[in-house]
N, C-alpha and C positions, 0 to 999 in steps of 0.2 A: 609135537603134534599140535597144532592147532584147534582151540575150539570152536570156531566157526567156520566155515567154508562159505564165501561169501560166491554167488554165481550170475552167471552175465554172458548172453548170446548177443552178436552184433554182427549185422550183415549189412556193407555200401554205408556205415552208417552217417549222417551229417557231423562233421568232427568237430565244430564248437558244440554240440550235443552231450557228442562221446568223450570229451575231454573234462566236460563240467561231470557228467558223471559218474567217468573212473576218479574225481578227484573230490566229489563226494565220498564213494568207500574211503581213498585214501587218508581222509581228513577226520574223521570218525574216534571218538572219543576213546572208543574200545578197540586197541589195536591188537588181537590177542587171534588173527583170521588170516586164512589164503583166499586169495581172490584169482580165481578160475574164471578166464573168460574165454570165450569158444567163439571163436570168428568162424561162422558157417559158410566160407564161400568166397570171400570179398575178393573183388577186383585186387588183383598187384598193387595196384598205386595206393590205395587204403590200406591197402595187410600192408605196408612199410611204414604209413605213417603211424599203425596202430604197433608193430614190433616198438618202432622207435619211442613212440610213447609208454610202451607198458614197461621199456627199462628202467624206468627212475626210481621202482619198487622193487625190491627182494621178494615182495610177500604178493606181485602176480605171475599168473601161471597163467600160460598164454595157450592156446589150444587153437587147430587149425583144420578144417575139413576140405578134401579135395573139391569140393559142391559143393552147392547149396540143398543141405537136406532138410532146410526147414527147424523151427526152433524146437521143437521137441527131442529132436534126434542131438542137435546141439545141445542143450541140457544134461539129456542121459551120457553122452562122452563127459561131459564136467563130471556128471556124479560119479563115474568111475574111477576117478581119480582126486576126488573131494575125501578126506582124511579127518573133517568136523565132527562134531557132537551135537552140530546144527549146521543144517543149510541155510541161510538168507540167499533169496532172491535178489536182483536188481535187472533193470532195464537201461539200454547203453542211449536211450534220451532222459531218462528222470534223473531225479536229483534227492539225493538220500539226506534227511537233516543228519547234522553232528553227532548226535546223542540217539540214533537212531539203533543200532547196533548194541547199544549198552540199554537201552529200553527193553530192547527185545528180549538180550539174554537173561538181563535180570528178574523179569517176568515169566520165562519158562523154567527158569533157578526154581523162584519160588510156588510155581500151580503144576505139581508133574502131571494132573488132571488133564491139561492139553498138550496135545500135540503139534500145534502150531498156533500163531499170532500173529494176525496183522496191524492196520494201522487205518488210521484215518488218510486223508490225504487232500493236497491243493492241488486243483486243477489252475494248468497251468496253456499257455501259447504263446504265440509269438508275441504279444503286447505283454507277457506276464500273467500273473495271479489272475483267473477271472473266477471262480469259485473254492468252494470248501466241501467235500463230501463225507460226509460223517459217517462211518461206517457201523450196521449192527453191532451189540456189545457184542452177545453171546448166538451168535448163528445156531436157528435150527433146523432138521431135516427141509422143512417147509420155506426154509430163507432161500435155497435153490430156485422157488418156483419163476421169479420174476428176475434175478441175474445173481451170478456168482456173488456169496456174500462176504469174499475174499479179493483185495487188489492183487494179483497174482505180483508185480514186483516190488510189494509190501511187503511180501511173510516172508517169518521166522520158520523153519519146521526140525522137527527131532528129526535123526540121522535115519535113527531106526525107524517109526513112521515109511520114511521115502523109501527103504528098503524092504517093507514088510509090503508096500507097492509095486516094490518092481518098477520105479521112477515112472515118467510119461509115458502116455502110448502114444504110439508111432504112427498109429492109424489113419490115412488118408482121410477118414469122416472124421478125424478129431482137429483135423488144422484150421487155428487161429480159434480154436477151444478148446486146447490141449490143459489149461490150465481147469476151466472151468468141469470136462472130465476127470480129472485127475483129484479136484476137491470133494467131487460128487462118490469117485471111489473110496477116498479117504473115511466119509461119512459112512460110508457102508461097511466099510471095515472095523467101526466101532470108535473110529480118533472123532475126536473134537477139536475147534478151535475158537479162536478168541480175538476178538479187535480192542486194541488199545485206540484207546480215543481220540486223542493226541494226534495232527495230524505231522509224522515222521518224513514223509515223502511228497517229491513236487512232482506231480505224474502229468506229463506232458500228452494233450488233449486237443486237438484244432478242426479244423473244417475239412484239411490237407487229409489227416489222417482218419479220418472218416470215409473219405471216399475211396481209400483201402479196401474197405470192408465188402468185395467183392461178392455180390450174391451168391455165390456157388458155395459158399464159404458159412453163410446166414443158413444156406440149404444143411451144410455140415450140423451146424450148434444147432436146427432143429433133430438131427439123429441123437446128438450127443444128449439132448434136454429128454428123448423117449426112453433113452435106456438107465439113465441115471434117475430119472423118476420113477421107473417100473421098481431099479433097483430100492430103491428108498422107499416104496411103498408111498410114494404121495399124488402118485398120475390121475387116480382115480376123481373124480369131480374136477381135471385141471388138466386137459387138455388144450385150452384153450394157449395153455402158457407153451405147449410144443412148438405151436405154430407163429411165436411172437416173435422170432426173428427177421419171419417172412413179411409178416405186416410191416415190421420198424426198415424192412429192407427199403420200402416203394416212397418211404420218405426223403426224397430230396437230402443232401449232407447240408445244406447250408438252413433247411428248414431244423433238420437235427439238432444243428449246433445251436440254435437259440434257443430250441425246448431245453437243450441240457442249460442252458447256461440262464436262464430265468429258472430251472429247478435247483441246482447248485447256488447259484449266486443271491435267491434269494431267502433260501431256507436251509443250504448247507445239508440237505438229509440225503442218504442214500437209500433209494427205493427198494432197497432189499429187505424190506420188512413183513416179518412169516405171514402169509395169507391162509385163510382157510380152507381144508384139502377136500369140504366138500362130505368129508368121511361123518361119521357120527361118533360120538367121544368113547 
């Protein structure tokens, strides 16, 4: 049995992407994992070139959905069939460093205090490297208020954690913030976690994938930010923070991409830093 379950959803994906980053996991110092990937849908001509590429590995599990049901629904078939003592995340555009997998596990080895860990991380695009995001050490309730204070395909998490969850919700208000509900739950449940400093992952970031970010969708991460605040106890004096998807929506993506990339590029911080909830001590 494996003690990692390494996981990975990929739908049409661009394939020198997906190849740089199934050959990341592959290349990984700590080979002791199954690598679960869930192709959500993809055109014929992609699911062949991804069969034919996921053979060169004994140690991938290839997984396939008649649809596209979206990445949270992909995830939960992985976890059904994921056998670890940890789940790692991965995304089929980033790029995991070498020593990333042995960082992780050796770190939850030794702190059974959390329940998961992430990583710092290089923002990356089509020209390469253009920043560093340094991610909070120790997230707290309050690191929610301004954005997830987790790269969702950064973390490490215990098996049990994701099972004491009930994995992602499936919820129509939760798409393309399945992650950022799901840590919010975590939190409430009593788990903590933990950022290694250390940037492990090249998380691929541009102007392209920006303009993704579908308003209707910003509409969603304002539900998911009301109910995971209430839950957390921290909504009270921070309201204002419900409705900040809606504002960051009406910015332009190419105006976006240089705010991020003069805050990244020039101080490396990740703006997840706890604010105050307003509350009285």
């Amino acid at each position: 049995m494996p003690i990692i379950s390494v996981l990975m959803g990929i739908y049409n994906e661009n394939k020198i992407y997906a190849s740089q980053a199934i050959d990341s996991i592959l290349n990984q110092t700590f080979s002791d994992f199954e690598f679960i990937i869930c192709d959500d849908g993809s055109n014929p001509a992609f699911y062949r070139w991804l069969y034919g590429y996921c053979r060169k590995d004994k140690r991938i599990r290839l997984l396939r959905s008649s649809c596209n049901q979206g990445l949270a629904a992909a995830l939960n078939n992985g976890l059904k069939c994921a056998e670890g003592k940890y789940v790692a995340r991965m995304d089929a555009d980033d790029i995991s460093a070498r020593e990333r997998l042995a960082r992780q596990y050796d770190f939850l080895e030794a702190h059974p205090e959390y329940a998961l860990t992430g990583c710092s991380v290089r923002m990356t695009g089509k020209r390469g490297i253009w920043g560093m995001r340094i991610m909070e050490e120790i997230p707290t309730k309050e690191s929610f208020l301004k954005t997830s204070p987790f790269v969702h395909p950064a973390i490490m998490i215990r098996m049990d954690a994701v099972k004491a969850l009930h994995g992602y919700s499936e919820s129509k208000t939760a798409v393309r913030a399945e992650d950022y509900e799901f840590f919010m739950r975590l939190y409430v449940a009593g788990f903590r976690g933990y950022n290694l400093q250390e940037p492990l992952l090249s998380y691929r970031e541009d102007e392209g994938s920006l303009k993704k970010r579908k308003y209707r969708y910003r509409i969603h991460e304002c539900m998911v930010r009301y109910r995971g605040f209430c839950r957390l106890g921290i909504l009270k004096g921070n309201y204002r923070y419900v409705a900040k998807p809606l504002i960051a929506g009406l910015v332009p993506a190419g105006w976006m991409m240089r705010i991020r990339k003069h805050r990244y590029a020039q101080t490396g911080k990740s703006r997840c830093k706890p604010e105050r909830t307003g509350r009285k001590p």
